[in-house]
C-alpha positions as CSV (number, residue, x, y, z in Angstrom):
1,X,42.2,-33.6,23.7
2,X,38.3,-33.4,24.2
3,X,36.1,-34.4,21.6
4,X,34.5,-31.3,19.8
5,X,30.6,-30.7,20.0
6,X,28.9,-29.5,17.1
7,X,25.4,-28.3,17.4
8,X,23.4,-28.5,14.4
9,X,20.2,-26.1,13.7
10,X,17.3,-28.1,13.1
11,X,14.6,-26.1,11.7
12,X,12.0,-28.5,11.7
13,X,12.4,-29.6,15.5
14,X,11.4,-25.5,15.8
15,X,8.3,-26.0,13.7
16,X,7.2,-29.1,11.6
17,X,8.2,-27.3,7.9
18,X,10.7,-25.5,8.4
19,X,11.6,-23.1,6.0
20,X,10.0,-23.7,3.1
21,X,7.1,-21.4,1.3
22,X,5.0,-23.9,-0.2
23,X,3.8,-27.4,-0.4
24,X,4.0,-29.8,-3.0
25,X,0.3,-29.5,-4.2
26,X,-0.7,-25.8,-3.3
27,X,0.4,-22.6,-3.7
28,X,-0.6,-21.3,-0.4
29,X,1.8,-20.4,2.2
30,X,3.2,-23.1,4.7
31,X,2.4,-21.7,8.0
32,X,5.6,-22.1,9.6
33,X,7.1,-20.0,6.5
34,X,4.9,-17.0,8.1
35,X,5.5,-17.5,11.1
36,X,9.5,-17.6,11.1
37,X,10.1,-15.4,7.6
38,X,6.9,-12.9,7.8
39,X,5.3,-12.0,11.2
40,X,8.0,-12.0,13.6
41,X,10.4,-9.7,11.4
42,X,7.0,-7.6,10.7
43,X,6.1,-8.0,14.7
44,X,9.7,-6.8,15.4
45,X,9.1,-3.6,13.0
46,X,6.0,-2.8,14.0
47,X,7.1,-3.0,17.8
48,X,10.1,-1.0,17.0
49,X,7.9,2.1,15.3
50,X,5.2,2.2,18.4
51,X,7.8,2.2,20.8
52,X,10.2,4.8,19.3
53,X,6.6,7.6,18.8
54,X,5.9,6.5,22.5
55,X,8.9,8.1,23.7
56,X,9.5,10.6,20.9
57,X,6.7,12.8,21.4
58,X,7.2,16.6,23.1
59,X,4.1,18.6,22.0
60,X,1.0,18.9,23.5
61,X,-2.1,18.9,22.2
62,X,-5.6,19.2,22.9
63,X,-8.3,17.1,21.4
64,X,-12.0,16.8,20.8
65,X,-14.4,14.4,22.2
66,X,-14.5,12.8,18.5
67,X,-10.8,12.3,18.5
68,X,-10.6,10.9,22.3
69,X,-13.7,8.5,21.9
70,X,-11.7,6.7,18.7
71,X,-8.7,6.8,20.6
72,X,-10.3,5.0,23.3
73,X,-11.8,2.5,21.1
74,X,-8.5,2.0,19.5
75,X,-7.1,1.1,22.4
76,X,-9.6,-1.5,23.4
77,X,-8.9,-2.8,19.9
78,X,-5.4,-3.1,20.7
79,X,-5.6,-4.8,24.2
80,X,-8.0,-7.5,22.7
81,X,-6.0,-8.1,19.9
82,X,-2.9,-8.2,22.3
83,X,-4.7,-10.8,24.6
84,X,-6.1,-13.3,21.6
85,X,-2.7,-14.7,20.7
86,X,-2.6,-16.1,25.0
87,X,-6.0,-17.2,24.6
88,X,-5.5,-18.9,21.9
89,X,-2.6,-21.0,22.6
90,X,-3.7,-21.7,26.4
91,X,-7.0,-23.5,25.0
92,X,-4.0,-24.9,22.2
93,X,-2.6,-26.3,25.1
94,X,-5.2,-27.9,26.9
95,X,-6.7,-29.5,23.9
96,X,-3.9,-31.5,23.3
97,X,-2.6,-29.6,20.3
98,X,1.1,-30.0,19.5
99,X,2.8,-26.1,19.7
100,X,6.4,-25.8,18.1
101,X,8.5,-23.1,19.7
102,X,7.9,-21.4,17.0
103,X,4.2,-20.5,17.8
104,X,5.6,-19.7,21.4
105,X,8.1,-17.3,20.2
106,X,5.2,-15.7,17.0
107,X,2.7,-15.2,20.4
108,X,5.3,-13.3,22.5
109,X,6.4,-11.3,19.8
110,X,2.5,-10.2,18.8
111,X,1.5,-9.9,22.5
112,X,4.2,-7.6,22.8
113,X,3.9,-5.7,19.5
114,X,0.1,-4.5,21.0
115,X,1.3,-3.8,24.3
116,X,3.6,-1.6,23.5
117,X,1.0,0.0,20.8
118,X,-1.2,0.4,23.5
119,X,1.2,2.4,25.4
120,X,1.8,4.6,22.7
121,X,-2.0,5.3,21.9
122,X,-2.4,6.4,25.2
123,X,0.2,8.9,25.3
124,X,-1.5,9.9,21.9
125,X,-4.0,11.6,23.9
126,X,-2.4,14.1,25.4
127,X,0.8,14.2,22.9
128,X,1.8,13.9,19.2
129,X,0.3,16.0,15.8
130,X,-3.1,17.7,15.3
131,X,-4.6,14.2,14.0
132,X,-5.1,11.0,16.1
133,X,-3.9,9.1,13.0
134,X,-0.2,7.4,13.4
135,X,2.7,8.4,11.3
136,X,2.7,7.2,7.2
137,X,5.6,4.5,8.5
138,X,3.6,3.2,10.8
139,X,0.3,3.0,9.2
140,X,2.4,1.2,6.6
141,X,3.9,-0.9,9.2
142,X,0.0,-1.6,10.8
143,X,-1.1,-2.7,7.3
144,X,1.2,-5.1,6.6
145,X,0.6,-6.5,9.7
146,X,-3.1,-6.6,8.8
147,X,-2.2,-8.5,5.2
148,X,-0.5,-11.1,7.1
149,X,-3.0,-11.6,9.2
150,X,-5.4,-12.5,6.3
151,X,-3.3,-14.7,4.7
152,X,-3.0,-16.2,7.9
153,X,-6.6,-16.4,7.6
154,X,-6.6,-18.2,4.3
155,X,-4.1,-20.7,5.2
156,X,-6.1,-21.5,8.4
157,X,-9.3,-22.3,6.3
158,X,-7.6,-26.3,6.2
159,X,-7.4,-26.6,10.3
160,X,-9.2,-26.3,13.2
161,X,-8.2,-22.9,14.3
162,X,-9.2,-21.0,11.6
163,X,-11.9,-18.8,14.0
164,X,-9.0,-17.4,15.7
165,X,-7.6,-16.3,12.5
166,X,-11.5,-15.0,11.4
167,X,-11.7,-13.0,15.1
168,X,-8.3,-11.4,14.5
169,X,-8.6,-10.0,11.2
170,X,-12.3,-8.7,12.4
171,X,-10.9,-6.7,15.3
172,X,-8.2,-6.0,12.5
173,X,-10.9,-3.7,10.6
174,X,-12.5,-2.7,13.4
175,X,-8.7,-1.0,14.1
176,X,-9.1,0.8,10.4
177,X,-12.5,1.9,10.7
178,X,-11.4,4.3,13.9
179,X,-9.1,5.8,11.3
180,X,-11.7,6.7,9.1
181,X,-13.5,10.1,11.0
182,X,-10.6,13.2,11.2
183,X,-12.1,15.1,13.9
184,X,-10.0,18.2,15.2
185,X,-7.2,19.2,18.0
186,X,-5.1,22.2,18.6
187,X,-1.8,23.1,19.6
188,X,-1.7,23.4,24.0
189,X,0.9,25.6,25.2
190,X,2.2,24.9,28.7
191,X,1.5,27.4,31.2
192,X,3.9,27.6,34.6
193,X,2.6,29.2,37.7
194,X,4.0,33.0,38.5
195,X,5.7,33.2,41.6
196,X,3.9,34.6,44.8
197,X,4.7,37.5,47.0
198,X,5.9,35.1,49.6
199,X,8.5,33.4,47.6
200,X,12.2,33.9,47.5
201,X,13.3,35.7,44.5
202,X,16.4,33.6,44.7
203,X,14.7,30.1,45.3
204,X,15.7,26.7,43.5
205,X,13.3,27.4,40.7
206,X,13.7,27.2,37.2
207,X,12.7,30.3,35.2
208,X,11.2,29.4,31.7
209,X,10.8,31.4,28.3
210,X,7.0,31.4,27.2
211,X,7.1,30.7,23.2
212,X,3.3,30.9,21.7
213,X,3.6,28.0,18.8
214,X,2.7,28.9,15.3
215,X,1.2,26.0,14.1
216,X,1.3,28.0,10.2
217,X,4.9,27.9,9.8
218,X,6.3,24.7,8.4
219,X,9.9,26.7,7.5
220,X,11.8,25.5,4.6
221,X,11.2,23.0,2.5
222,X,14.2,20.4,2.6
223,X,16.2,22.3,3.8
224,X,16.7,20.0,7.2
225,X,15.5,16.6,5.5
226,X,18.2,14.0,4.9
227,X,18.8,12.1,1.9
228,X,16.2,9.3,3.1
229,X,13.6,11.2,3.8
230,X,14.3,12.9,0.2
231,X,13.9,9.7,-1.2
232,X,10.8,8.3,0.2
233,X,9.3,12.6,0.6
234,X,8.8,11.4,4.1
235,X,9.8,15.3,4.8
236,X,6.4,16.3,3.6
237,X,4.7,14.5,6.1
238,X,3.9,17.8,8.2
239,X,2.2,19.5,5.7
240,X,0.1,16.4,4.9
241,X,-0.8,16.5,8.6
242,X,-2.0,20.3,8.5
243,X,-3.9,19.6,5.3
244,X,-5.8,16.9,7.4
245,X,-6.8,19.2,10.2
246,X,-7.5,21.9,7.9
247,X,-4.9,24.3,8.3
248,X,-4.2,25.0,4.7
249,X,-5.9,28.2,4.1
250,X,-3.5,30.6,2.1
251,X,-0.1,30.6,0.3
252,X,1.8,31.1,3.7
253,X,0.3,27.8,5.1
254,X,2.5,26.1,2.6
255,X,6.4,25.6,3.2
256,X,8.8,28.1,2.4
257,X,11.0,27.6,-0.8
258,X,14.4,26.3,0.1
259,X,17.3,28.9,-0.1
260,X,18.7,27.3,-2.9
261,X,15.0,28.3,-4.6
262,X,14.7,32.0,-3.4
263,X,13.7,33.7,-6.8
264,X,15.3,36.8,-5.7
265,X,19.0,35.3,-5.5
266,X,18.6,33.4,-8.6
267,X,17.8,36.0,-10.6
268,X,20.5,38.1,-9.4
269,X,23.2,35.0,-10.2
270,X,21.8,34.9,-13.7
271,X,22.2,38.7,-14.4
272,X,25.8,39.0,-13.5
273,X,26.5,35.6,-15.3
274,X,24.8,37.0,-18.3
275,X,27.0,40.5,-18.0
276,X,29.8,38.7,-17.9
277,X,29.5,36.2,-20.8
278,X,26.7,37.9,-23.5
279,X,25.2,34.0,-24.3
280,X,22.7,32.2,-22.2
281,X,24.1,29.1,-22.6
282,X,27.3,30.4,-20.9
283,X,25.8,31.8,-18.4
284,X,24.0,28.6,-17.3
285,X,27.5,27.1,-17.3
286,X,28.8,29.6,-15.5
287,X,26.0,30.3,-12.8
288,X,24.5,26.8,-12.6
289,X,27.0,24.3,-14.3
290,X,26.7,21.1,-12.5
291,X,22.5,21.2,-11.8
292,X,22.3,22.7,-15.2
293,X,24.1,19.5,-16.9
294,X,22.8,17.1,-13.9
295,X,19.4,18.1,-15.2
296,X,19.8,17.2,-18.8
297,X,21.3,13.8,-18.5
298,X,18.4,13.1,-16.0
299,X,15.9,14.5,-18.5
300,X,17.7,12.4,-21.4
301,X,17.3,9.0,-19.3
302,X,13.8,9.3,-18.3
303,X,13.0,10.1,-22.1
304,X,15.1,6.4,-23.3
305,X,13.5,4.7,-19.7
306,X,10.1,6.1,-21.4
307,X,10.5,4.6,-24.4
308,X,12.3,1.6,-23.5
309,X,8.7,0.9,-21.4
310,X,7.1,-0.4,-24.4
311,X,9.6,-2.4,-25.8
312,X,10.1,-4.1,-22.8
313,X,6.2,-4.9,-21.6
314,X,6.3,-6.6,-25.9
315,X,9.4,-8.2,-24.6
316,X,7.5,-9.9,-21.7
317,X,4.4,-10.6,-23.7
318,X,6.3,-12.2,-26.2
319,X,8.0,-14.3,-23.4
320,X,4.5,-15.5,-21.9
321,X,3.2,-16.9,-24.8
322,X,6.4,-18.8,-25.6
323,X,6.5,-20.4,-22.3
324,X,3.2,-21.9,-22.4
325,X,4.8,-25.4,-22.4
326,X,5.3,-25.3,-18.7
327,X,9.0,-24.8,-19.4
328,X,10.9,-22.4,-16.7
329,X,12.6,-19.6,-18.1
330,X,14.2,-16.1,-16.5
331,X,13.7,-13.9,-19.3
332,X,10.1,-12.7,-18.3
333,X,11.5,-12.1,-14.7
334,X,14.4,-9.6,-16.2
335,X,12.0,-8.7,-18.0
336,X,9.3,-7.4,-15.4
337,X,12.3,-6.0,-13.6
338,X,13.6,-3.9,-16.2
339,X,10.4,-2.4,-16.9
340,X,9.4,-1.5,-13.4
341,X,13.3,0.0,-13.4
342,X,12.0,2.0,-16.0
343,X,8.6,3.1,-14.8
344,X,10.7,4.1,-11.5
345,X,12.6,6.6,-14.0
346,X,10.0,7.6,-15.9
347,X,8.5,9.3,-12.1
348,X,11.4,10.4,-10.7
């Protein structure tokens, strides 16, 4: 019988540290902790986001020279950004420093995160909504990315490299500052050429419906949004973006209430179940039983979450100044956690 081979995961043959968050004597982030546990999931998302809007976008839109110059600086942004990390570890390599795979694996997945950003700024020109702004995940997304890259930059202040780190997180804010103006764009309807007299009326051509866009209509509110987007309100994204370019202007700019909302049916519902049972409260039983009862118990538990609040922030501070003596305790961390559960009710 052969012999089994077991392979064992080393992780500090794949960078010095390994794992671990912090060193003995500091509180600052081991860099190999980044690298492995923070910027290439981050990289990965972030990747993931520009390539899905690069391929995802169908409208057209036309733009004004205020929204195409930051574009353009944007993406010269991006494309210095995205060739730092190979600058960086070529002159790495020639100066003798040691690179774990690791740093190779943290440079392809950051060269590749801008690359593909790049490719979906430049569709951005010609595609996407009425402002040259990304989407609220990916802005999200891009700011984390810029976080980690200064606390890259206060980890590097011990070595060498730490310019690299300073040069980054400069072009980093250069990338915010071209988010800063708004500018304007429009809507751009496609426009096919009419056939000629010469033509066949029976050639292989396609024959398409012209459909002028109405950028005022959002339709319904909700109505289409799934229960994430509910959660996070990710479903009023459009109307933020119209607010930007200044399409608000009267009450039909706004959505639509949901047909579960529409006064007019509502009403009617609670005037037959009134008929029928002479008392108000039966009638909400009847007509709107399970939102009407839904409703109170979620009324009742933000009320206890908002006064639980107090008791629990004494709770911590009580905690604090009884574990002065260095001695480790989980009470303050339940503690912190049942009071942001409870500020989380209190808003919702």
């Amino acid at each position: 019988m052969d012999d089994e081979v077991v392979m064992y995961w080393n992780w500090t043959e794949f960078c010095s540290t390994g794992v671990r968050p912090f060193a003995g004597d500091s509180n600052d982030l081991l860099p190999c902790f980044q690298e492995i546990v923070l910027q290439i999931p981050i990289y990965t998302i972030f990747a993931t986001i520009s390539a899905y809007k690069f391929g995802s976008y169908t409208r057209s839109v036309l733009r004004d020279v205020l929204q195409l110059r930051l574009l353009y600086l944007r993406i010269g942004v991006t494309i210095v950004l995205a060739q730092l990390p190979i600058w960086k570890i070529f002159v790495f390599h020639h100066t003798g420093v040691k690179l774990y795979p690791v740093d190779v694996l943290v440079v392809a997945a950051e060269c590749l995160m801008w690359a593909v950003h790049v490719g979906y700024l430049l569709s951005k020109r010609r595609f996407g909504g009425l402002s040259h702004r990304s989407s609220l995940c990916m802005n999200v997304a891009w700011l984390a990315v810029v976080v980690l890259d200064m606390v890259w930059l206060r980890t590097s202040i011990n070595y060498d490299w730490w310019p690299w780190s300073l040069v980054t997180v400069i072009f980093d804010l250069i990338y915010g500052l071209t988010l800063i103006p708004t500018g304007n764009a429009v809507l751009a309807t496609t426009r096919y050429p009419s056939a000629t007299e010469d033509e066949s009326l029976l050639g292989n051509r396609y024959t398409y419906f012209h459909f002028e866009m109405n950028e005022t209509h959002l339709g319904h509110a909700q109505d289409e949004a799934s229960y994430p987007s509910r959660f996070i309100f990710s479903w009023v994204d459009p109307l933020i973006t119209k607010g930007i370019a200044g399409g608000l202007k009267k009450i039909e700019d706004l959505f639509d209430l949901p047909d579960a909302l529409n006064i007019t049916q509502l009403s009617e519902r609670l005037q037959v179940c009134i008929s029928q049972t002479k008392t108000l409260f039966w009638a909400l039983h009847k007509g709107f039983g399970r939102e009407f009862y839904l409703i109170g118990i979620l009324r009742f538990t933000a009320d206890i979450a908002g006064f639980a609040g107090p008791l629990l922030l004494g709770g911590l501070l009580k905690q604090q100044n009884e574990n002065d003596n260095g001695e480790t305790s989980w009470s303050p961390y339940l503690y912190a956690l049942g009071l942001c559960a409870t500020s989380w009710l209190c808003k919702h």
